[in-house]
C-alpha positions as CSV (number, residue, x, y, z in Angstrom):
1,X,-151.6,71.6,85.1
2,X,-153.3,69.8,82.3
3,X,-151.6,68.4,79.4
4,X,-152.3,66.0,75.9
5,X,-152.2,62.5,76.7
6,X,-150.7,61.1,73.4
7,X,-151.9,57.3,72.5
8,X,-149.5,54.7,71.3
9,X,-150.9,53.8,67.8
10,X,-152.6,50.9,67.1
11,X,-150.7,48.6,65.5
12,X,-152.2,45.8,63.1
13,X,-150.6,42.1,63.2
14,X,-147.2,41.7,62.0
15,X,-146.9,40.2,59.1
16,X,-145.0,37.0,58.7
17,X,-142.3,37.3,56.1
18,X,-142.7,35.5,52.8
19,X,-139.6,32.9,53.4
20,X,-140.8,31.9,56.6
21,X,-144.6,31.8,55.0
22,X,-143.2,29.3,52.2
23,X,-141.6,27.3,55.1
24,X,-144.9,26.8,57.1
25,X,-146.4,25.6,54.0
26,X,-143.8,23.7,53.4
27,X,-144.0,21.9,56.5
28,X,-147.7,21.6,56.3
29,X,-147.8,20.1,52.9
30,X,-145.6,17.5,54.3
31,X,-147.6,16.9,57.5
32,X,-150.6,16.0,55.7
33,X,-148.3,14.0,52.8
34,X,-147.3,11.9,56.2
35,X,-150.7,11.7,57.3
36,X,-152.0,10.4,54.3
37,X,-149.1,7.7,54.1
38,X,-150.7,6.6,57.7
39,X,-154.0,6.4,56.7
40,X,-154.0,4.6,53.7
41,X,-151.8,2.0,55.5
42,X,-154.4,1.6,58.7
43,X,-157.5,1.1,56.6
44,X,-155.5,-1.1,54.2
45,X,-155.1,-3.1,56.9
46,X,-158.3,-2.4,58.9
47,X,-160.0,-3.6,54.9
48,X,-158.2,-6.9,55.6
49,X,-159.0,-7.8,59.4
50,X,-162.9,-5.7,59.4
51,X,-165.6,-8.4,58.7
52,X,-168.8,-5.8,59.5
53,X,-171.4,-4.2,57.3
54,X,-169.8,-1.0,55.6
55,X,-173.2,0.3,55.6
56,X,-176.3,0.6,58.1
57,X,-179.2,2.3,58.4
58,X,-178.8,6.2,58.2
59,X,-181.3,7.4,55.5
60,X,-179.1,8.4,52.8
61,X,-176.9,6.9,49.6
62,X,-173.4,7.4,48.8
63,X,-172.6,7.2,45.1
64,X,-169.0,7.3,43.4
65,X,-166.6,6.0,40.3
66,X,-163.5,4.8,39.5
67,X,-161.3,4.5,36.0
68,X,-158.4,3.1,35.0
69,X,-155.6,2.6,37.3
70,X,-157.8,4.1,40.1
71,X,-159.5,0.7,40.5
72,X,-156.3,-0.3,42.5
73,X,-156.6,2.3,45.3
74,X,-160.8,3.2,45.5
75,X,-161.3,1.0,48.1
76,X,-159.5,2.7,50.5
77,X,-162.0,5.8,50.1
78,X,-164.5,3.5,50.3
79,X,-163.2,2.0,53.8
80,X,-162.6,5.6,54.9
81,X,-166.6,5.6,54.4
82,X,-167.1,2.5,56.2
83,X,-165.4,3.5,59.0
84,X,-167.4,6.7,59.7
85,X,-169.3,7.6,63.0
86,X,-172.5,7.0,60.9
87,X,-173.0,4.5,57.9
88,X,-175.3,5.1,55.0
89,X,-178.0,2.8,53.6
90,X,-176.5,1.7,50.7
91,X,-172.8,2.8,49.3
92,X,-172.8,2.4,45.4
93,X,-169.6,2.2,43.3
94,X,-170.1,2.4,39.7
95,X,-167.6,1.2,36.9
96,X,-168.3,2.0,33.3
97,X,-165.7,-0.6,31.6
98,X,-166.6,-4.6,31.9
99,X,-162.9,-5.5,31.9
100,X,-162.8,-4.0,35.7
101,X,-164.9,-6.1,37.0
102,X,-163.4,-8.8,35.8
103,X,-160.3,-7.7,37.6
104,X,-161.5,-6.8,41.0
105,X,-158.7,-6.0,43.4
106,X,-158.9,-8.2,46.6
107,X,-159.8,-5.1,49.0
108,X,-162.9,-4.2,46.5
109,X,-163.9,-7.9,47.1
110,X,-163.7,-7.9,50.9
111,X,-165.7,-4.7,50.3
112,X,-168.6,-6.0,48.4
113,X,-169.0,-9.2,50.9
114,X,-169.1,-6.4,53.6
115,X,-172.5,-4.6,52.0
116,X,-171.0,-2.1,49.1
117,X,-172.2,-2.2,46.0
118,X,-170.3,-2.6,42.7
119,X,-172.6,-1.7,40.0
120,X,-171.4,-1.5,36.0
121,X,-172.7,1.8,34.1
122,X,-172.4,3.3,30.5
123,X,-169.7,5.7,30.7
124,X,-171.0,9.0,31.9
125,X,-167.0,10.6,32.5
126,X,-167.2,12.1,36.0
127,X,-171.1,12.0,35.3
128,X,-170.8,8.7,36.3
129,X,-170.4,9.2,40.2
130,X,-174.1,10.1,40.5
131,X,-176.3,9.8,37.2
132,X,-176.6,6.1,37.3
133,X,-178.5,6.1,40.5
134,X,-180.3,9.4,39.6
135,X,-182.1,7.9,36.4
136,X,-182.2,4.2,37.8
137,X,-186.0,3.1,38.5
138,X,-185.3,2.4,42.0
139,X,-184.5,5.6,43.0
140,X,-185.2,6.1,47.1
141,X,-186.4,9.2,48.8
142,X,-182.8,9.4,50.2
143,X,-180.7,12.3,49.9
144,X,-177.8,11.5,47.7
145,X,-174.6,12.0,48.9
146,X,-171.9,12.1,46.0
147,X,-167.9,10.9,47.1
148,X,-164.8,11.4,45.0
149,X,-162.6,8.1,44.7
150,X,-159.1,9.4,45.6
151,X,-159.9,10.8,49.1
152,X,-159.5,9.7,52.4
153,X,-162.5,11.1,54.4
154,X,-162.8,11.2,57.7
155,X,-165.0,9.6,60.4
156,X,-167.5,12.2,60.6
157,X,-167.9,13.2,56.8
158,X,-171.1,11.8,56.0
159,X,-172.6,12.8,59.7
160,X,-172.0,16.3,59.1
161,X,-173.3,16.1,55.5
162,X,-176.6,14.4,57.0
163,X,-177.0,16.7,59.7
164,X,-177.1,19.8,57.7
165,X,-179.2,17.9,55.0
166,X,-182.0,17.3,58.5
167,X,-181.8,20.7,59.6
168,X,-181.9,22.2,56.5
169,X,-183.5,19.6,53.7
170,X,-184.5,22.1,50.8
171,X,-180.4,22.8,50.2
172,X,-177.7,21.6,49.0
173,X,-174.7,21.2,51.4
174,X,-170.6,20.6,50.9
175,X,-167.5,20.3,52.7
176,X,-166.1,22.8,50.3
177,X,-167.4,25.6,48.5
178,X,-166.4,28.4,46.5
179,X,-168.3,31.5,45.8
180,X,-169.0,32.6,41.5
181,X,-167.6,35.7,40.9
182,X,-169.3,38.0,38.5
183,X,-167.4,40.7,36.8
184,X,-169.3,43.4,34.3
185,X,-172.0,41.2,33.5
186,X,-169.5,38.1,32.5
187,X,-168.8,34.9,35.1
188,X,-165.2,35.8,35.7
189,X,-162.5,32.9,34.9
190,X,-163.0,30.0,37.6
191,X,-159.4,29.8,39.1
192,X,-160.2,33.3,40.2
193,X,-163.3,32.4,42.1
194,X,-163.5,32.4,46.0
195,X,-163.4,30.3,48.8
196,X,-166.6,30.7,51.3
197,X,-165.8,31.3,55.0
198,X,-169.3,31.0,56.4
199,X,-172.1,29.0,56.2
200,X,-174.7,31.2,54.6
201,X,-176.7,29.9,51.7
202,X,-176.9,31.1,48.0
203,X,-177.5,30.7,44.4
204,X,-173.5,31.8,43.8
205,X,-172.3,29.1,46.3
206,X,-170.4,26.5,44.1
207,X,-169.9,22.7,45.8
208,X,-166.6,20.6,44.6
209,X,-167.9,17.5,44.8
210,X,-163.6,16.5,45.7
211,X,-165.0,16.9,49.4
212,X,-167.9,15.5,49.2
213,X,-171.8,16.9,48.8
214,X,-175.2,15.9,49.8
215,X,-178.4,16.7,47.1
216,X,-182.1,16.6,48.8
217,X,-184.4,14.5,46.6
218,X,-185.7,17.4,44.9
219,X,-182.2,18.0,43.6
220,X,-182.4,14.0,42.1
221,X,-185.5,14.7,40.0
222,X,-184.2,17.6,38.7
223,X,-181.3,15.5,37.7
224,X,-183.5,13.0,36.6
225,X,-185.5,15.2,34.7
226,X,-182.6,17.2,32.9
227,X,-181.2,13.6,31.4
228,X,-178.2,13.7,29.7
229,X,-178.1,16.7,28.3
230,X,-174.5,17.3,30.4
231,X,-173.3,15.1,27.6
232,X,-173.3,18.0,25.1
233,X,-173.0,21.1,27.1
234,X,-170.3,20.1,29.7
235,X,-169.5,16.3,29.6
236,X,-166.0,16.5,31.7
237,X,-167.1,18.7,34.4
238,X,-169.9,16.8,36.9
239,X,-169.7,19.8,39.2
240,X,-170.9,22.6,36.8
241,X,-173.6,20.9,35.6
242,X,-174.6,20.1,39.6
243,X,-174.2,24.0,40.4
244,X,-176.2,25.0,37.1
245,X,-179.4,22.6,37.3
246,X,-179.8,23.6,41.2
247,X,-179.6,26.8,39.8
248,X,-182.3,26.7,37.4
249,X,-184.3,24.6,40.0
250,X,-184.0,27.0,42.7
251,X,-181.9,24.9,45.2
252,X,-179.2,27.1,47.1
253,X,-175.7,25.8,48.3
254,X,-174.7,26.1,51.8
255,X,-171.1,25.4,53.1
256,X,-171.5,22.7,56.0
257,X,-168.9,25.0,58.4
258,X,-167.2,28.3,58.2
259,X,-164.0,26.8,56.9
260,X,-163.5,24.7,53.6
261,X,-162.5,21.2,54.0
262,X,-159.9,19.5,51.0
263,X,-159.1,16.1,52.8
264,X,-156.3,14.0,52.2
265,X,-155.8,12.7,48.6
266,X,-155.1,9.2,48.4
267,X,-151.2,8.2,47.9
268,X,-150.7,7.1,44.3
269,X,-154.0,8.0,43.1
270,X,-153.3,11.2,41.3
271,X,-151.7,10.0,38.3
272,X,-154.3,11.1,35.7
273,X,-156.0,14.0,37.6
274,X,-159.1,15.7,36.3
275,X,-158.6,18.8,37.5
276,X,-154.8,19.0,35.8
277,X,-157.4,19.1,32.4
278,X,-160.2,21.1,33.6
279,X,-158.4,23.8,35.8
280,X,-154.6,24.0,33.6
281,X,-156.4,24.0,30.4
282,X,-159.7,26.4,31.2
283,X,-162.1,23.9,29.8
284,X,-163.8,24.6,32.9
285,X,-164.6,28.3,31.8
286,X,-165.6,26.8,27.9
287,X,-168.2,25.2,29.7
288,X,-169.8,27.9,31.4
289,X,-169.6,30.3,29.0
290,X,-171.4,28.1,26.9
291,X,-173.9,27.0,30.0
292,X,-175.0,30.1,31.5
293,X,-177.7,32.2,30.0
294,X,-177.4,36.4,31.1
295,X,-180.6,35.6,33.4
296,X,-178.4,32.8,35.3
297,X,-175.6,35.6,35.5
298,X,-178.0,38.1,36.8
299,X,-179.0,35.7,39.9
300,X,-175.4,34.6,40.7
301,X,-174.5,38.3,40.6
302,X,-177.3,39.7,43.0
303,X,-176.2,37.0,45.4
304,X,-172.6,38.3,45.0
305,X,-174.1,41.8,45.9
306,X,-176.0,40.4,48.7
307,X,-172.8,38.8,50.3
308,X,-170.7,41.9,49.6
309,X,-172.0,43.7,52.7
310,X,-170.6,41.1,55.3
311,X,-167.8,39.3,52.5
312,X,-166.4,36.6,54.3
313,X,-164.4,34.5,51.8
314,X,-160.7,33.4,51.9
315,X,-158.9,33.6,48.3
316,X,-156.6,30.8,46.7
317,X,-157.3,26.6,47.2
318,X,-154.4,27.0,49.9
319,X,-156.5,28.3,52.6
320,X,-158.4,25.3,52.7
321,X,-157.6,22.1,54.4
């Protein structure tokens, strides 16, 4: 006697109910809010007992700024740097206001005797992290690596960064990227765009500096050869201007892994954040409405068709960590 052997049916995964969801972040958030706390306390102390070079001889620069009240607390990004599994050639800090270096903090000052660089600038705004260095004379053949000053980063930041600059030197490469989206011929509005969870390169991959990015020399001239046009077109947001003279140059972005990295922000740092003006108040979507020609839109939008075949990319800034 033969008979219909019924199947269970195939259940997906449960899903996790939204109290308990808002409790995991909830834990999480303070997890890293702890680990932060622990970190900015060991290299605090580590920037008063550490008397060796915070940089060596891998063959590439690290470039950032400071402002205001931030002048107090950069140094311990910097010594997050220092500590790394690899140190760069030369770490550059650039100040645009006199008056700071005439109040150097006392960790800044163990800094500079240990090899970093305090250099003073014209003010650039968040420009300032990289352009000085770009249109300097002395410009090396180094890839540029570009460093936020509220983060703590960890020790294998800047090996990671170089690594993918060796294997793949024409690109540019960050912890953290988020993919354009493109809506009816239009750049749709930027807290909308999504996270990348994979490593492939493209013309729509956007790098926040926040995590940190490496630029190939080709990348620098550009840079270089643009000027300071960013002044008048978008002169509060560094990383739009990055994303749209790679774009015009021809210089994909590739996420470094398949999972975005945002690393600890630095306790007390965030009293004045950019992002609070860019992000809250959409000037970051004046800008590239005003940046973007239709042919830019056109290229960002067939890499968006390109990726749509094997999509891969996680939705909303709390996926990343």
């Amino acid at each position: 006697m033969t008979g219909t052997i019924t199947r269970p049916a195939q259940r997906g995964p449960a899903r996790i109910p939204e109290p308990a969801r808002k409790v995991a972040r909830r834990v999480r958030k303070a997890s890293k809010r702890f680990g932060a706390y622990s970190w900015l306390a060991l290299l605090r102390l580590r920037n008063l007992l550490v008397r060796s070079s915070a940089t060596g001889t891998a063959d590439v620069v690290v470039s950032m700024t400071t402002y205001g009240a931030r002048i107090g607390t950069v140094a311990v990004a910097l010594e997050s740097i220092a500590r790394g599994e690899i140190k760069p050639r030369r770490m550059i800090l650039w100040l645009d206001d006199p008056r700071l270096m005439d109040t150097e903090p006392a960790g800044l000052r163990r800094l500079r005797r240990r090899g970093v660089e305090v250099r003073l600038s014209h003010n650039y705004g968040p420009h300032t992290k990289y352009y000085p260095y770009v249109s300097a004379r002395e410009l090396e053949g180094y890839p540029l690596v570009t460093a936020d000053d509220d983060i703590i980063y960890p020790a294998n930041w800047l090996r990671v960064l170089l690594d993918a600059n060796v294997a793949h030197p024409d690109m540019i490469h960050g912890h953290w990227v988020s993919t354009i989206g493109v809506n009816n011929g239009s750049i749709t509005q930027y807290e909308a765009w999504g996270r990348r969870r994979d490593t492939r390169p493209a013309f729509n991959n956007f790098a926040l500096g926040v995590s940190g990015v490496i630029y190939p020399p080709a990348m620098l001239r550009e840079l270089r050869h643009r000027g300071t046009l960013f002044m008048d077109v978008c002169p509060g947001a560094d990383d739009i201007w990055l994303h749209w003279v790679a774009l015009r140059a021809g210089i994909p972005v590739r996420q470094v892994d398949r999972i975005p990295r945002h690393f600890p922000m630095i306790p007390g740092s965030q009293l004045t954040p950019l992002n609070e003006l860019n992000v809250d108040q959409h000037r970051n979507d004046h800008w590239i409405r005003g940046l973007y020609s239709n042919s830019d839109i056109d290229v960002l939008a067939a890499g968006q068709a390109a990726a749509s075949t094997t999509r891969n990319l996680w939705d909303g800034e709390h996926n990343a960590y």
